[in-house]
N, C-alpha and C positions, 0 to 999 in steps of 0.2 A: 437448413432453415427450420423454423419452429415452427408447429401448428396446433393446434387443442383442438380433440376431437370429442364427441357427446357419444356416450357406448352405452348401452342400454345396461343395469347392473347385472342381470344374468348374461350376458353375452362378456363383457368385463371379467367377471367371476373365471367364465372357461378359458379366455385369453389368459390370465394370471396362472390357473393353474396349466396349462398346458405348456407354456412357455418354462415354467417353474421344472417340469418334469421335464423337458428336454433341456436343461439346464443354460436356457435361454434367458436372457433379458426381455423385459414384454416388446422394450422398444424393437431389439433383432427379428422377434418374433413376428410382431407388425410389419416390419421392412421385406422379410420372408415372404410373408404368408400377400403382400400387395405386392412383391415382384412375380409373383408363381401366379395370379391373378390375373395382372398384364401381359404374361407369356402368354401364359393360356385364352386372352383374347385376342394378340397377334397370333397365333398358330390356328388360330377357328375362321379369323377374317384372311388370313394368305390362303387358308383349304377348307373353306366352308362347306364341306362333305364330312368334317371333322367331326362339325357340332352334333352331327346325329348318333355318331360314336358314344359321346358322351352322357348322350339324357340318360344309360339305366348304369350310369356310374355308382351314383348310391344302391345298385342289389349286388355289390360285390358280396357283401357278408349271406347274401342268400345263394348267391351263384356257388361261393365255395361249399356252402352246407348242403343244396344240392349236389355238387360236383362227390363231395365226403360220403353222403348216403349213396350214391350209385354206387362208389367206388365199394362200399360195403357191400350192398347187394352182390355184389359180379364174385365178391370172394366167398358167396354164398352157394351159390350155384356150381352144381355138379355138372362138370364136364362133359361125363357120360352119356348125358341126359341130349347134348348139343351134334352127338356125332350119326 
């Protein structure tokens, strides 16, 4: 089935290029990116303890650069010092 959608042009713009870089068509890309959507809103409504999991989704990129600097630190640290 056909349908026309209204995409705001920056939001457009990163659908083209992101779909472009994983060597997707925008349409696949679309079809992808609104079945991962709906999963993910059946698996939050069968285990609705789920959705709290998810709200600090987006501090992945902080969590691992925290995670990176501890990890640095701890290779800093004298042994010796700990016994």
């Amino acid at each position: 089935m056909k349908t026309t959608l209204e995409l705001p042009d920056d939001l457009l713009r990163k659908v083209k290029a992101s779909a472009a870089s994983s060597g997707r068509t925008m349409k696949l890309y679309l079809i992808e990116a609104i079945q991962e959507k709906l999963a993910s809103q059946e698996a939050m409504s069968s285990k609705p303890w789920l959705a709290h999991f998810g709200v600090l989704a987006h501090l992945g990129g902080e969590r691992q650069m925290i995670e990176s600097r501890v990890h640095e630190e701890f290779e800093t640290v004298d042994s010796n010092q700990w016994k």
